[in-house]
N, C-alpha and C positions, 0 to 999 in steps of 0.2 A: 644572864641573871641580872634581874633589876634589883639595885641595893639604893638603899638611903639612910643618912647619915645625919644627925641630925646639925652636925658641926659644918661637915664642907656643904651638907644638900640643903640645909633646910629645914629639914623635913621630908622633902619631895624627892623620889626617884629616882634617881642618877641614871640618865639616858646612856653617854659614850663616856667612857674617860680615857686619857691616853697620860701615865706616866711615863716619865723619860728617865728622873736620878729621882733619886734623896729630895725632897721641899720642891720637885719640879713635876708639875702638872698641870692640866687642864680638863675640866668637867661640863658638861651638858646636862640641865637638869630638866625635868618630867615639861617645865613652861616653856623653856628654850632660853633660858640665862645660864650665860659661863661663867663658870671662876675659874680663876688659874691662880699660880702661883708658882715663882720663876725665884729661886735664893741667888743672893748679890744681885739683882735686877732692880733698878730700881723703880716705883708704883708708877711713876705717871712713861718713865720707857718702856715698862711692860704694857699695858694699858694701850697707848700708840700703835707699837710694832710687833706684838705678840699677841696671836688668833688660835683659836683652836686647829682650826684646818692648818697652821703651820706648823702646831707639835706634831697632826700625825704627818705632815709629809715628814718631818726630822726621824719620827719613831722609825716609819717602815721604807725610810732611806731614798726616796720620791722628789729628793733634792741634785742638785749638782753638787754641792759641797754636802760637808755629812755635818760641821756645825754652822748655828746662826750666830754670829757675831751681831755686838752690839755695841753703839758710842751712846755713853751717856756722861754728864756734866756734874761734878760737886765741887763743893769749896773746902778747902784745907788749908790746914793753919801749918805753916813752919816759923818758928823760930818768933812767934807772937804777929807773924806777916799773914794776913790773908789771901789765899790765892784761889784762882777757880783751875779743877783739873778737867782734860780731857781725856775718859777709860774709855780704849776700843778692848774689850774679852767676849771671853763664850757665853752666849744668851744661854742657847739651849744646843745638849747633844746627846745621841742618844746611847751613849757609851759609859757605864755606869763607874767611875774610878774607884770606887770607894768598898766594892762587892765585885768579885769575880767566882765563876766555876772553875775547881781544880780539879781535876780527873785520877783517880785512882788507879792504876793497874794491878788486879789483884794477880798474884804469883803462885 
């Protein structure tokens, strides 16, 4: 089914999409332009090191590891001190925390 949106597509047709959680996707549209979007990621680390072709290998598990880890750089203030941090966390995985299936057993 071709959908389009006018928010994430454009307008145009949305080719492949491959969601992973909540704010984590990436899309193929009708021209052949991605969007994605990766929450706590930050634009120009997603941008760099996140491709389409690597949500779906994370989707359908085509990885050795099952998450992408990522290092990316910000500056924080302690105590009115400037400092720069270095975060290594999960890019992207395809394990949703936040929604699971609970199974029933009817009696």
């Amino acid at each position: 089914a071709v959908v389009s949106t006018q928010s994430t597509g454009g307008g145009l047709p949305i080719v492949e999409f491959c969601g992973l959680r909540s704010k984590v996707y990436s899309l193929i549209t009708a021209d052949g332009v991605q969007k994605s979007a990766a929450a706590g990621v930050k634009k120009c680390v997603a941008k760099k090191s996140l491709s389409h072709e690597l949500y779906r290998k994370v989707l359908f598990g085509e990885r050795d590891e099952e998450d992408f880890m990522i290092q990316q750089k910000s500056f924080r203030s302690y105590n009115h001190t400037i400092f720069t941090v270095d975060t290594y966390k999960v890019g992207l995985s395809r394990y949703d925390d936040k929604r699971f299936v609970r199974f029933h057993h009817a009696r």
